[in-house]
Each structure stands twice: as C-alpha cells, then as structure tokens.
MOPAC internal coordinates of N, CA, C and O (Angstrom, degrees):
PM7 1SCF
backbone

  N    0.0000 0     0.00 0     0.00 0    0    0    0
  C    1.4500 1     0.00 0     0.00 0    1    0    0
  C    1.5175 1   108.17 1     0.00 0    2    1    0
  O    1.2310 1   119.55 1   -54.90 1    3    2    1
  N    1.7465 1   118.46 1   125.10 1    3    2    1
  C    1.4863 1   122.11 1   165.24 1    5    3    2
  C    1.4577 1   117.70 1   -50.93 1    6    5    3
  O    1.2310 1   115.21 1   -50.73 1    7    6    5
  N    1.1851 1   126.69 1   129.27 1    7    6    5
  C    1.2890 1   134.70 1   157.93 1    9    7    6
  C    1.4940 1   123.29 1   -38.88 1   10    9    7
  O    1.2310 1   115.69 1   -58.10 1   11   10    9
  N    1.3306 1   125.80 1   121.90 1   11   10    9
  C    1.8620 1   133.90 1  -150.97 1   13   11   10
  C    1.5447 1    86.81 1   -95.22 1   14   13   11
  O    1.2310 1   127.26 1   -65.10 1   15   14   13
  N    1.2448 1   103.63 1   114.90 1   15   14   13
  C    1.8937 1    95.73 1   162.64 1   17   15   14
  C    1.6413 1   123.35 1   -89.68 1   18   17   15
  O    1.2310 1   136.31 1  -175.08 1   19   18   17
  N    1.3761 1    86.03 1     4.92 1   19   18   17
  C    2.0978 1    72.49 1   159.85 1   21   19   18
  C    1.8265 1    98.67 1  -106.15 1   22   21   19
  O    1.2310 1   114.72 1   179.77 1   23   22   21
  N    1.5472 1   127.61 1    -0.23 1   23   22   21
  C    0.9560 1   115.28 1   162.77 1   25   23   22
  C    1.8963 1   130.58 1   -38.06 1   26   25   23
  O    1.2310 1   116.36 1   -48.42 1   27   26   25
  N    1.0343 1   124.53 1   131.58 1   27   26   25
  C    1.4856 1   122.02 1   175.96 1   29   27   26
  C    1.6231 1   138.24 1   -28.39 1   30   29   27
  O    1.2310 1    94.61 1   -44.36 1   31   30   29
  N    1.1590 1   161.76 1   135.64 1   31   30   29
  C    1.5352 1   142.52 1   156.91 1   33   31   30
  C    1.0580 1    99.27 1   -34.58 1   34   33   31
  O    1.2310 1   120.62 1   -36.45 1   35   34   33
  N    1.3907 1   116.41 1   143.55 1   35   34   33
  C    1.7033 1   127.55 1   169.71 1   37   35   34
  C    1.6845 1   105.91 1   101.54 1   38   37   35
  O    1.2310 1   126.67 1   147.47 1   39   38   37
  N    1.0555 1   104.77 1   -32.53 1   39   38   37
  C    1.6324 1   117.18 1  -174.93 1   41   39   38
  C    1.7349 1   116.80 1    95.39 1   42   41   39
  O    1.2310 1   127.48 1   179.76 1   43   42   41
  N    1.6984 1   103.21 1    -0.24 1   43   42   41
  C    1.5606 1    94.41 1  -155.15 1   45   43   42
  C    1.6990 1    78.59 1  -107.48 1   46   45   43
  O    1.2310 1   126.53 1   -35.15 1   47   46   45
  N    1.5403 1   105.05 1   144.85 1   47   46   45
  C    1.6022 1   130.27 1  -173.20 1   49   47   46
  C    1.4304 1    97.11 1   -91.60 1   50   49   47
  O    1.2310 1   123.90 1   -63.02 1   51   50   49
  N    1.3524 1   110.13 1   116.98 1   51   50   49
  C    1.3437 1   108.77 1   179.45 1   53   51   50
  C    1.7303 1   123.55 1   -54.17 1   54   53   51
  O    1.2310 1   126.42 1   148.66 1   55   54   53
  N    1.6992 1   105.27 1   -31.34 1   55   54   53
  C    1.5995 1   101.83 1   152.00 1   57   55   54
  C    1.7171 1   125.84 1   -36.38 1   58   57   55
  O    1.2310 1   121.17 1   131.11 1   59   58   57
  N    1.2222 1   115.37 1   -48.89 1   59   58   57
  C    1.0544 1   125.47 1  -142.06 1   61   59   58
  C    2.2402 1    92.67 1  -108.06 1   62   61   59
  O    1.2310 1   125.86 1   159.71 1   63   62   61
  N    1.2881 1   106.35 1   -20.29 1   63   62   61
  C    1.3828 1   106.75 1   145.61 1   65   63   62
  C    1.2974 1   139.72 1   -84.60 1   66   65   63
  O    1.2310 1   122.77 1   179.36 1   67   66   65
  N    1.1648 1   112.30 1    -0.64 1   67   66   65
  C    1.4922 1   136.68 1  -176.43 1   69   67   66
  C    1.8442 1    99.11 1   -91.45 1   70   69   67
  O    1.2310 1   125.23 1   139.15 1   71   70   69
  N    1.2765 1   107.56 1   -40.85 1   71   70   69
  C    1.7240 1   117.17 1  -176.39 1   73   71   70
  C    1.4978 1    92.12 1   -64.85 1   74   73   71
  O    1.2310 1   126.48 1   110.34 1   75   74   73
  N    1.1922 1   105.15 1   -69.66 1   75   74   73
  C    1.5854 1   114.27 1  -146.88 1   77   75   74
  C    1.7085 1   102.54 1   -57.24 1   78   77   75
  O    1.2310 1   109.13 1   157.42 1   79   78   77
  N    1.3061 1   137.97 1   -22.58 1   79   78   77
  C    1.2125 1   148.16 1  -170.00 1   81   79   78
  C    1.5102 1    93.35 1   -75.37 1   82   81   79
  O    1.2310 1   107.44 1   136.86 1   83   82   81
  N    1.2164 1   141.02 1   -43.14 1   83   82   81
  C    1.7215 1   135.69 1  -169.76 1   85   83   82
  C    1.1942 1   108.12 1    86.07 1   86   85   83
  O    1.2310 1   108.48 1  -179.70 1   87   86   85
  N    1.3022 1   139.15 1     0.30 1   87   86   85
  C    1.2317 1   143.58 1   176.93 1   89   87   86
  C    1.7272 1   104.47 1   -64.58 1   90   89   87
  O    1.2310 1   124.74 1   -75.11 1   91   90   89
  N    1.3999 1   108.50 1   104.89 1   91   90   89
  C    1.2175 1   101.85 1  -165.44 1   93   91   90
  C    1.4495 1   127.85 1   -76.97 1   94   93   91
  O    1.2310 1   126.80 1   147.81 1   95   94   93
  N    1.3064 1   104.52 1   -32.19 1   95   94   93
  C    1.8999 1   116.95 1   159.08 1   97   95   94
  C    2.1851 1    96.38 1   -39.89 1   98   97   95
  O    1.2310 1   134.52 1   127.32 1   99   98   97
  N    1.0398 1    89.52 1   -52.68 1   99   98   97
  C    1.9032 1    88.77 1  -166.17 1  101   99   98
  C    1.3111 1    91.18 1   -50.78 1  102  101   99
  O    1.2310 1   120.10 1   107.49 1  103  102  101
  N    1.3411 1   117.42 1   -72.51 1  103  102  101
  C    1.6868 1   126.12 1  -174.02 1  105  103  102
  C    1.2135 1   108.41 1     1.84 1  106  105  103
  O    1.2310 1   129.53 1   103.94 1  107  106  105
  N    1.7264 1    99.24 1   -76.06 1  107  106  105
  C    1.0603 1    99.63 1  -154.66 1  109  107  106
  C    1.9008 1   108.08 1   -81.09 1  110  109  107
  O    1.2310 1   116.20 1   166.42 1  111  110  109
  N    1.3808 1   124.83 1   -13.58 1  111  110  109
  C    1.3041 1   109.43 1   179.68 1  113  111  110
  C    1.7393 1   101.61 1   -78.81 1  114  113  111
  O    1.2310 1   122.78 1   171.97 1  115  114  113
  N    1.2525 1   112.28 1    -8.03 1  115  114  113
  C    1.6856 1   108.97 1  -174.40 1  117  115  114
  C    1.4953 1    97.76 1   -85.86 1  118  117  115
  O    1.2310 1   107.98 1  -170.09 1  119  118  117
  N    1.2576 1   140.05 1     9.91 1  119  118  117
  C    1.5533 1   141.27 1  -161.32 1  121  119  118
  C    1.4755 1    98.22 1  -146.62 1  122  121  119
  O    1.2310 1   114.95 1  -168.70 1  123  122  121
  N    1.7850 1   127.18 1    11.30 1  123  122  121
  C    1.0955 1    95.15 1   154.99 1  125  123  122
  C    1.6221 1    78.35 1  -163.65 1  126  125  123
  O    1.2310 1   130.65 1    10.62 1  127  126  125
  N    2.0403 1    97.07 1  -169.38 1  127  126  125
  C    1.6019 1    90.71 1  -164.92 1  129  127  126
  C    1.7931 1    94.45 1   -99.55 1  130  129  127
  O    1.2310 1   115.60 1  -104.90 1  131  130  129
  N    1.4632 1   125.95 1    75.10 1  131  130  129
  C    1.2090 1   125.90 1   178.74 1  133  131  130
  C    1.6256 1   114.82 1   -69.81 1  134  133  131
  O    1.2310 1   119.72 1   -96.18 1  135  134  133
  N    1.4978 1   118.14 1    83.82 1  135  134  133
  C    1.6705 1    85.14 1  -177.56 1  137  135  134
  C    1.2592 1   120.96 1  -122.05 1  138  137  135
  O    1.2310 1   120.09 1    -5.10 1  139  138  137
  N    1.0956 1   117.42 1   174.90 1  139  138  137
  C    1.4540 1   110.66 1  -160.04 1  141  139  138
  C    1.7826 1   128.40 1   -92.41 1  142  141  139
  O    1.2310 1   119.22 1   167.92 1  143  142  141
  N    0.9971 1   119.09 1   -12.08 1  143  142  141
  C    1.4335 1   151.89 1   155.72 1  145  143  142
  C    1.2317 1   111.68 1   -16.22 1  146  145  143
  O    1.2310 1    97.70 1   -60.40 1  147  146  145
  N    1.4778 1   157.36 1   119.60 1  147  146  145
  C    1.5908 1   136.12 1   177.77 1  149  147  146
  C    1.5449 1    92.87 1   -81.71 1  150  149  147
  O    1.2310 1   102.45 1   144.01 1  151  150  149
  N    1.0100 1   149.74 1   -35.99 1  151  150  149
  C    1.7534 1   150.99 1   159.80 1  153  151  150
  C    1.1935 1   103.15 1   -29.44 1  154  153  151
  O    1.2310 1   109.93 1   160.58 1  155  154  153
  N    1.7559 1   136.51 1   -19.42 1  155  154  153
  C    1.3466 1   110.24 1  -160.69 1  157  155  154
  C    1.6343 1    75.62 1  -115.13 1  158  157  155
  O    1.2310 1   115.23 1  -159.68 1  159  158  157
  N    1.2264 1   126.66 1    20.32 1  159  158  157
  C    1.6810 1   109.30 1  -172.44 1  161  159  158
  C    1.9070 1   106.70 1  -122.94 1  162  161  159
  O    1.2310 1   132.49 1  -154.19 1  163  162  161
  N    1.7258 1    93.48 1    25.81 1  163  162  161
  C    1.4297 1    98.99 1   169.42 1  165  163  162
  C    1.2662 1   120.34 1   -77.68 1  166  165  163
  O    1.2310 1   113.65 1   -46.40 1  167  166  165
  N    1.4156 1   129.62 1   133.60 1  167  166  165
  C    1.4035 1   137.54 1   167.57 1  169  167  166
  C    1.0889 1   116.13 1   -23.07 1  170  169  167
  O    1.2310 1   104.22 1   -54.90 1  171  170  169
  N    1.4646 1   146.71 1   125.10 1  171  170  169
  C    1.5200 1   154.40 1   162.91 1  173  171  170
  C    1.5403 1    96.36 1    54.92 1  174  173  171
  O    1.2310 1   109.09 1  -136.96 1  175  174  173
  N    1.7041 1   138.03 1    43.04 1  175  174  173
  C    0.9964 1   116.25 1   151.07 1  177  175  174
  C    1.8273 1   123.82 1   -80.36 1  178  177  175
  O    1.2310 1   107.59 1     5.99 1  179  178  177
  N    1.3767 1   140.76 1  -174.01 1  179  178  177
  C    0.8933 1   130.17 1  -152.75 1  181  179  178
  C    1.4411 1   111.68 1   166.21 1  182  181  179
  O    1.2310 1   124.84 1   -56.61 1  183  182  181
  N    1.6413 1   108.32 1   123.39 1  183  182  181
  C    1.6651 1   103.98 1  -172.78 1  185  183  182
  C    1.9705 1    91.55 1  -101.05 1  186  185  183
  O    1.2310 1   131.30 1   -15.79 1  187  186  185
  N    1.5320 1    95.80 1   164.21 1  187  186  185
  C    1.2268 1    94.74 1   174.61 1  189  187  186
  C    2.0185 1    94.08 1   163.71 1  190  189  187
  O    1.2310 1   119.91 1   -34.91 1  191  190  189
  N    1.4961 1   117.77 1   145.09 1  191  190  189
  C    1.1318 1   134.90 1  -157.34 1  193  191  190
  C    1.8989 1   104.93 1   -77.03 1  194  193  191
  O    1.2310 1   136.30 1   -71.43 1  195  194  193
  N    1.4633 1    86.05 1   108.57 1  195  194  193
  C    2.0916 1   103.59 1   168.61 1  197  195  194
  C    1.3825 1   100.03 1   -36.05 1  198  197  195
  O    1.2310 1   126.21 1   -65.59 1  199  198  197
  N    1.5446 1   105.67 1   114.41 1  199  198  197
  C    1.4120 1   122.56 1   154.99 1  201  199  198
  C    2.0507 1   101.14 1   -48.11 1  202  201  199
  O    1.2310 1   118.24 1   137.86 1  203  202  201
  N    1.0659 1   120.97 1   -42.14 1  203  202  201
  C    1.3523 1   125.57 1   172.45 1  205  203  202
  C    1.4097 1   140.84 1   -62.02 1  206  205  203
  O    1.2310 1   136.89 1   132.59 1  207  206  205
  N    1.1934 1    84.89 1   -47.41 1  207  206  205
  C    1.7046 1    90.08 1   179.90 1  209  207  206
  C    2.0676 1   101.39 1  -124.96 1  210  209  207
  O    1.2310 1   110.29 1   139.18 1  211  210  209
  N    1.2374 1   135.85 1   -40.82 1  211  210  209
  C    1.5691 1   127.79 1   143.80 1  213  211  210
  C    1.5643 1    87.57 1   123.08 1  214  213  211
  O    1.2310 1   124.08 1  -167.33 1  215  214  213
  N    1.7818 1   109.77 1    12.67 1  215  214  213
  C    1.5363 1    88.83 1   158.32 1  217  215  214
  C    1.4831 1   125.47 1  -121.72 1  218  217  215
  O    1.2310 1   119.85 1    -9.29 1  219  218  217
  N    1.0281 1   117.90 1   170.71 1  219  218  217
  C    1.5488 1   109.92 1  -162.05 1  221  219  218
  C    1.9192 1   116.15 1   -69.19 1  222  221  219
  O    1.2310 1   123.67 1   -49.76 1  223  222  221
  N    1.4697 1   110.56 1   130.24 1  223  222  221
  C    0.8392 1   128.56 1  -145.53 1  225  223  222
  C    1.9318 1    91.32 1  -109.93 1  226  225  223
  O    1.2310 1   108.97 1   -25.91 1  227  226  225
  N    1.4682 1   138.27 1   154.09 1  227  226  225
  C    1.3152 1   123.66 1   113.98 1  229  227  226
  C    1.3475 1   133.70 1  -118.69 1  230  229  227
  O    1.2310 1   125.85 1   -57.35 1  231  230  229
  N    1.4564 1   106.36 1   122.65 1  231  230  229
  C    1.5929 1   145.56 1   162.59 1  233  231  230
  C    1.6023 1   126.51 1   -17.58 1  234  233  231
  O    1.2310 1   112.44 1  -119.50 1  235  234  233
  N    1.6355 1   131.87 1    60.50 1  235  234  233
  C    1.1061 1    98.47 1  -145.43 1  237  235  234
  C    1.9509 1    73.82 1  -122.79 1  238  237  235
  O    1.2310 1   125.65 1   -44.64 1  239  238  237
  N    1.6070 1   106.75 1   135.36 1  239  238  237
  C    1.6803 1   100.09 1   156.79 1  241  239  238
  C    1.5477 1   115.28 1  -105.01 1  242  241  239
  O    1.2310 1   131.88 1   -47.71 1  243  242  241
  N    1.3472 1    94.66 1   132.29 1  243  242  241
  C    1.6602 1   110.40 1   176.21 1  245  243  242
  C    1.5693 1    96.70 1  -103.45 1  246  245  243
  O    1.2310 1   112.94 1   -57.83 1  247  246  245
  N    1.2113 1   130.95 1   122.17 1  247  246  245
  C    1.4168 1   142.80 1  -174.91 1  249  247  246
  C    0.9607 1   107.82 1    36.79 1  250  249  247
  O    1.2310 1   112.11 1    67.17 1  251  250  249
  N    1.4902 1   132.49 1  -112.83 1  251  250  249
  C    1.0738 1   161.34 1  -171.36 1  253  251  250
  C    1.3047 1   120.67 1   -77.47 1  254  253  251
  O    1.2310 1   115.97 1   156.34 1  255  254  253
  N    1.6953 1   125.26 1   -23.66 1  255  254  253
  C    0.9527 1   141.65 1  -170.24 1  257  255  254
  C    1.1249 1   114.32 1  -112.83 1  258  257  255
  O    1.2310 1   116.31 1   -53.62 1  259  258  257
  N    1.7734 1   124.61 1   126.38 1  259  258  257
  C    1.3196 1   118.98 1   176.51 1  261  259  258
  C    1.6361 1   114.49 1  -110.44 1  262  261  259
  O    1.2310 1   122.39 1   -52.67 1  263  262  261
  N    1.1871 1   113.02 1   127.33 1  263  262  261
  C    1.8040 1   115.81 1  -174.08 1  265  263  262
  C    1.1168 1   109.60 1  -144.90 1  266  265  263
  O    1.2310 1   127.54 1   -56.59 1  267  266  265
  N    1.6128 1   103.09 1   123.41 1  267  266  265
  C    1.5117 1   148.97 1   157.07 1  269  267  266
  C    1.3867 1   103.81 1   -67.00 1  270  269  267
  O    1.2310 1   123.01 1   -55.86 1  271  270  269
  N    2.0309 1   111.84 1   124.14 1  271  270  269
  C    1.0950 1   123.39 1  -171.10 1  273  271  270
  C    1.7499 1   103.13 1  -129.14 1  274  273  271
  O    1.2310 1   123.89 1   -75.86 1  275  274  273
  N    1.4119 1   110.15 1   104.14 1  275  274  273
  C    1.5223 1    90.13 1  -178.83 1  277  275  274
  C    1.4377 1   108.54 1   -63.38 1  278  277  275
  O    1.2310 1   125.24 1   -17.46 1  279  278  277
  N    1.9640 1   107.54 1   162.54 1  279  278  277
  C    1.8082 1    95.20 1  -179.16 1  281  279  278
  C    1.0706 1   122.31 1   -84.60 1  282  281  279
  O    1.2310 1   117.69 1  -164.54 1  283  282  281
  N    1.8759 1   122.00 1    15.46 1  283  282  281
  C    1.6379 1   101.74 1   163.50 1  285  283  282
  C    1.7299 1   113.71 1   -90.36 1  286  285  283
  O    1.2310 1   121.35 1   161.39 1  287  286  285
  N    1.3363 1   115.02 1   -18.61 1  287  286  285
  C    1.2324 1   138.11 1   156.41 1  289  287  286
  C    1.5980 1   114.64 1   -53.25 1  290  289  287
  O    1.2310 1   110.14 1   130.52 1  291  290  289
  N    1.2296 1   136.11 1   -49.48 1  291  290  289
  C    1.2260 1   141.00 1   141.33 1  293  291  290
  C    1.5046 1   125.85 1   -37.48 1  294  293  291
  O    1.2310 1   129.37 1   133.00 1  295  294  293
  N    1.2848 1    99.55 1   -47.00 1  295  294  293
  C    1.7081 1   101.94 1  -157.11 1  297  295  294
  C    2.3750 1    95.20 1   -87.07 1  298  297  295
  O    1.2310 1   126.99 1   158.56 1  299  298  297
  N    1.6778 1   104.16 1   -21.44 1  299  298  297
  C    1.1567 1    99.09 1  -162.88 1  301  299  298
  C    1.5868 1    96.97 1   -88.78 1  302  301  299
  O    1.2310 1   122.10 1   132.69 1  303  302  301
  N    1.4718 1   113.59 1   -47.31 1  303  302  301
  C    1.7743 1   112.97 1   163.86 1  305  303  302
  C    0.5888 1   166.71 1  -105.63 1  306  305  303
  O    1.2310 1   126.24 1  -128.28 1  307  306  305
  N    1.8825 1   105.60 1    51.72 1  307  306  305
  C    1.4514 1   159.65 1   128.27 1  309  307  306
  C    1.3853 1   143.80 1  -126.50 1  310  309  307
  O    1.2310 1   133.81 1  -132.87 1  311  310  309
  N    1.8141 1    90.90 1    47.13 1  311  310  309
  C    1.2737 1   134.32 1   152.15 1  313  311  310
  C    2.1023 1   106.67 1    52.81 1  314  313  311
  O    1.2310 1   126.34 1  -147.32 1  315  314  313
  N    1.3579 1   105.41 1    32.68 1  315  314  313
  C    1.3236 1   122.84 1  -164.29 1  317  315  314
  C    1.5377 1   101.82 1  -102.34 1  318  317  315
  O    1.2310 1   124.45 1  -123.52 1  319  318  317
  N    1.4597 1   109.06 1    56.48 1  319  318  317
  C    1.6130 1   117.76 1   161.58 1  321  319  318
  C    1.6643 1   126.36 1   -35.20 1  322  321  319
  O    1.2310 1   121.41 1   -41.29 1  323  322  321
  N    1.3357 1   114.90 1   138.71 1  323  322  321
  C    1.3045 1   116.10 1   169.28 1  325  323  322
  C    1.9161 1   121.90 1   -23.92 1  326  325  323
  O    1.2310 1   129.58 1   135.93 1  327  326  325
  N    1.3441 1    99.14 1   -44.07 1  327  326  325
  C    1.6924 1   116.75 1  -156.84 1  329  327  326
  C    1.7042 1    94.87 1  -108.68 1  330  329  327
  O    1.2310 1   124.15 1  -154.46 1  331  330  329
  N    1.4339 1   109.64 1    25.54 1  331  330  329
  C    2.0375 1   115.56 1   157.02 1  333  331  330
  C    1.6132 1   107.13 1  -120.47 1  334  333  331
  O    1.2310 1   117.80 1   -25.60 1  335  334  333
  N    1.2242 1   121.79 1   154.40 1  335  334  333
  C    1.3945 1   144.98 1  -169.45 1  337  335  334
  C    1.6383 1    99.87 1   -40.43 1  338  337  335
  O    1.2310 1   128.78 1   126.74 1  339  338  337
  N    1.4064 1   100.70 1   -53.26 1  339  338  337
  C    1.8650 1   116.14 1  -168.68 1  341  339  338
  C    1.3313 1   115.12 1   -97.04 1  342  341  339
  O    1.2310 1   130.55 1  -177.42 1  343  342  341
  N    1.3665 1    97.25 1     2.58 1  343  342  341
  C    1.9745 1   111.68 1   167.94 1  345  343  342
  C    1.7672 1    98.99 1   -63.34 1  346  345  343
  O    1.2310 1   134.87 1   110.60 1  347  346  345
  N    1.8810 1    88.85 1   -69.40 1  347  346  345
  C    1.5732 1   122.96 1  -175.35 1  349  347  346
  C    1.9128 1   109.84 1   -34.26 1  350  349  347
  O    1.2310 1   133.32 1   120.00 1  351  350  349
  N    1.0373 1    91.87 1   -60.00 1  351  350  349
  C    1.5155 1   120.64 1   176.10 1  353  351  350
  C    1.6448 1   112.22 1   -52.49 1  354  353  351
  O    1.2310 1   107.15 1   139.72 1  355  354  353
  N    1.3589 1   141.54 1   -40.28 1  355  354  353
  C    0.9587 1   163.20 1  -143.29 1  357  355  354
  C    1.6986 1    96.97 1  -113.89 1  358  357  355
  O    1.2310 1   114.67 1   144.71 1  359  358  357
  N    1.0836 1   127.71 1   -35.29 1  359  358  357
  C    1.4963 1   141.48 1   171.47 1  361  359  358
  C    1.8334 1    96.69 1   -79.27 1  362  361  359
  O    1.2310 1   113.13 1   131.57 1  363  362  361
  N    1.4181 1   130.59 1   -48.43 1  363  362  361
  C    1.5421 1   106.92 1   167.12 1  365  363  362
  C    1.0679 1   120.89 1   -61.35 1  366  365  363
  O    1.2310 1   120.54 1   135.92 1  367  366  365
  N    1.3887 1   116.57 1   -44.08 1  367  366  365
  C    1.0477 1   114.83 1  -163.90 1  369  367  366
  C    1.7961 1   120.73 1   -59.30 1  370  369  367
  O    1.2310 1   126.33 1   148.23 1  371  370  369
  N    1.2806 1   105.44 1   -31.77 1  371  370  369
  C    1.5803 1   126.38 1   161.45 1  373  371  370
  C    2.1471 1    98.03 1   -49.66 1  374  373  371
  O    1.2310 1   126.10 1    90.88 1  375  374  373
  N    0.7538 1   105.88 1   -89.12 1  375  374  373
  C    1.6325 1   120.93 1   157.11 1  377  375  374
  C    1.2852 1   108.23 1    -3.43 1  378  377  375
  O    1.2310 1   119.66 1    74.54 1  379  378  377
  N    1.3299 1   118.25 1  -105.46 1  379  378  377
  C    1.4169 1   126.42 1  -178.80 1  381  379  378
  C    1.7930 1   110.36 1   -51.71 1  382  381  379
  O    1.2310 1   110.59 1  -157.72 1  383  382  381
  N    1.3932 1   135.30 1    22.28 1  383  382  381
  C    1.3885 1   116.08 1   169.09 1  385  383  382
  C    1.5625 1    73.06 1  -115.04 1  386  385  383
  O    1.2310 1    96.73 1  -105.15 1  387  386  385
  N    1.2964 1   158.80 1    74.85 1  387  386  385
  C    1.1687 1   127.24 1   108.04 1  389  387  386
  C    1.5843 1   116.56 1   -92.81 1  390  389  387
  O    1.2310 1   124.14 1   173.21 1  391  390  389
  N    1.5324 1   109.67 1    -6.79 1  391  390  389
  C    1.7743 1   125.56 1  -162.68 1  393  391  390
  C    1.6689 1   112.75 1  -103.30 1  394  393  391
  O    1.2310 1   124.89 1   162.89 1  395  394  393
  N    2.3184 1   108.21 1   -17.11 1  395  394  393
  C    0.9832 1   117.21 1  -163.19 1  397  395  394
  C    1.7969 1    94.27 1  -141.64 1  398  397  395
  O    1.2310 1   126.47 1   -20.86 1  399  398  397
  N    1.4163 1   105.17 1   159.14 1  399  398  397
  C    1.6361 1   115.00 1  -175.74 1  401  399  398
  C    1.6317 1    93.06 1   -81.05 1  402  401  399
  O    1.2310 1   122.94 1   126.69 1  403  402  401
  N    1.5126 1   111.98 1   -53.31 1  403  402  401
  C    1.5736 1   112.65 1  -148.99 1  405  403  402
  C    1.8780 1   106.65 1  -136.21 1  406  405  403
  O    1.2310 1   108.38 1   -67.71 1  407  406  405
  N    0.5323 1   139.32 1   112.29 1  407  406  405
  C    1.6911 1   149.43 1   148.92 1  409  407  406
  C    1.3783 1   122.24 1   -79.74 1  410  409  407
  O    1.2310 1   135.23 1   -63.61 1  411  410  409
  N    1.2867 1    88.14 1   116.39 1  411  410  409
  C    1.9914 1   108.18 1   177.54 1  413  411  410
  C    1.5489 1   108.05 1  -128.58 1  414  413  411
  O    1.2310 1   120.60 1   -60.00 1  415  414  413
  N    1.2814 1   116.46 1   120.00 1  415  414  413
  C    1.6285 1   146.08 1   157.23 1  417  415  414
  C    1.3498 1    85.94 1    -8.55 1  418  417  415
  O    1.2310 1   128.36 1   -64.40 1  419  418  417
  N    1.4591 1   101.51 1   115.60 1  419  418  417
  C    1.6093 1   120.69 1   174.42 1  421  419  418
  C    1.3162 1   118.91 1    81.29 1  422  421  419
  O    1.2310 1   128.47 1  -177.62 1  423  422  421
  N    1.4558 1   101.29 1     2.38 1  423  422  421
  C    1.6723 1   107.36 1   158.02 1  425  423  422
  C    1.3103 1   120.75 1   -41.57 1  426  425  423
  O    1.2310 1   124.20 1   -19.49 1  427  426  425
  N    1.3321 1   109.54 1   160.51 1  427  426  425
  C    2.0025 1    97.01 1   159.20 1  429  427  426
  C    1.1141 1   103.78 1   -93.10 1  430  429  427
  O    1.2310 1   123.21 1   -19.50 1  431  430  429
  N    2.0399 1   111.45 1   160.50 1  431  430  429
  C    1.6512 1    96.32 1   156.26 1  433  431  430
  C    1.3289 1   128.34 1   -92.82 1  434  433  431
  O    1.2310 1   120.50 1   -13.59 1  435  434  433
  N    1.5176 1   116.66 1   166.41 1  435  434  433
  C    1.4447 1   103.27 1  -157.37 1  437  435  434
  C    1.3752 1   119.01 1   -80.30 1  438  437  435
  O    1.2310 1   114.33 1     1.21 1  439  438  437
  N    1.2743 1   128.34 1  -178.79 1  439  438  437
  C    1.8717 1   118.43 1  -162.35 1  441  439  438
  C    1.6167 1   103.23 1   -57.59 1  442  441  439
  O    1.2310 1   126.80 1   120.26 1  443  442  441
  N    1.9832 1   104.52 1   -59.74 1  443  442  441
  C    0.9373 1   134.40 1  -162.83 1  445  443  442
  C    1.8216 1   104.72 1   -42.84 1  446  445  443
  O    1.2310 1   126.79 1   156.30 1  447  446  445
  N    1.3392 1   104.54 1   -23.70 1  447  446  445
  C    1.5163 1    98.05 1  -169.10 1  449  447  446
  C    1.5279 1   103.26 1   -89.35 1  450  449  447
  O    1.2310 1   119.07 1   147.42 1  451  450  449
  N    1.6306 1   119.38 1   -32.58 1  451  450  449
  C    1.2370 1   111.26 1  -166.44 1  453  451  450
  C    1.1442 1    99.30 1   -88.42 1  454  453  451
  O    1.2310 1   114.83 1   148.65 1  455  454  453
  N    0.8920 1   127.41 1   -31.35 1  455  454  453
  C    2.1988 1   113.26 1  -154.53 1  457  455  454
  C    2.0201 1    88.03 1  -135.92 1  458  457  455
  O    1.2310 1   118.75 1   156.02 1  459  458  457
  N    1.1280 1   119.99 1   -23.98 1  459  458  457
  C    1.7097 1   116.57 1  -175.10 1  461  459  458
  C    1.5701 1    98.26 1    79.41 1  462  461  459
  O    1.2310 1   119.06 1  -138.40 1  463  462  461
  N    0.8380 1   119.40 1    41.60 1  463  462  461
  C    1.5713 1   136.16 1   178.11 1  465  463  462
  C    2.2640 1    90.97 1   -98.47 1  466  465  463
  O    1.2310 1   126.51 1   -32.76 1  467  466  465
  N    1.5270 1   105.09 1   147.24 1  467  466  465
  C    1.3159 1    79.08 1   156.57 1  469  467  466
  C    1.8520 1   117.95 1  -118.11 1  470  469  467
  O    1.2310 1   127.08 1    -2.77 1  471  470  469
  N    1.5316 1   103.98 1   177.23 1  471  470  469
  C    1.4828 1    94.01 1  -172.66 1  473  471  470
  C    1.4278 1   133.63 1  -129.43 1  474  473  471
  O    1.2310 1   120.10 1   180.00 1  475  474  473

C-alpha cells in the first residue's frame, strides 16, 4: 500500500488510533462517519467526488437550491479544524471516496480504510 499524504505525522491515522485505544465510545465513532456538526444532520445530504472537478464534494439541498461544498470549503466555513472530531472525519471521508460512490453521516467507514482489508 502507497503512503496517504493527508495521512498524519507519525504515520498513525488518528481513526485507526482511536481503535487501538479500546475506548469504546471511540470504536464506534472510528467505524463510522458520526459527526457532530448540525450541517452534517441535513436530510439526504451526501459527500461524494464532482463529476466536474473529481474532488470530493458535500451535497447538501436547501429548498430549491442544490450546493456542492468542497471539504476545505466545508471544513474552513464551519470552523471544523484539522485537530476537531469532524476536522478528523472530513480527512476519511476524502479517503474512503476512492473505495465508495457516496457517503452519508452515519455511514460506516470502509474496511479498506481501517485495517486495508477489502470490503
């Protein structure tokens, strides 16, 4: 397996340090995309890679209006830094759309990301 360059210093994915600790609340947010954000708890929103531009986008329609948010655009204006829960989260989710079409809040993550197992 190639080395991930949005992977962490140290090499270890804070997902995947979150497992290994047994902390079972972590467990389970390291095994799926739980986040905490009320933005990620919109009806049929959904991340998944711009037919346009081929990077990962999230999908959210407000009435009438449908808008695509890339996640540094996401992560910068709603203040969702690298070093917060849905920062962390927002970096798989980049990750896991090369293994998946579409990701929705409370997804699982996929094998390949936690253990490189495939699924």
């Amino acid at each position: 397996m190639t080395s991930d360059p949005s992977a962490t210093a140290g090499g270890t994915d804070p997902v995947e340090e979150d497992v290994a600790s047994g902390d079972a609340n972590a467990r389970d947010a390291s095994t799926h995309f739980h986040f905490k954000h009320r933005l990620f708890a919109v009806k049929g929103a959904h991340f998944a890679v711009s037919p346009a531009t081929d990077e990962p986008v999230y999908n959210v329609t407000m009435g009438e209006l449908k808008v695509s948010l890339t996640i540094p655009t996401l992560a910068a204006e709603f203040s969702l830094g690298a070093d917060t829960d849905d920062g962390r989260l927002l970096r798989v989710v980049a990750r896991s759309l090369r293994y998946v079409k579409q990701i929705r809040p409370g997804d699982s993550i996929p094998r390949e990301i936690l253990d490189g197992t495939s699924s």
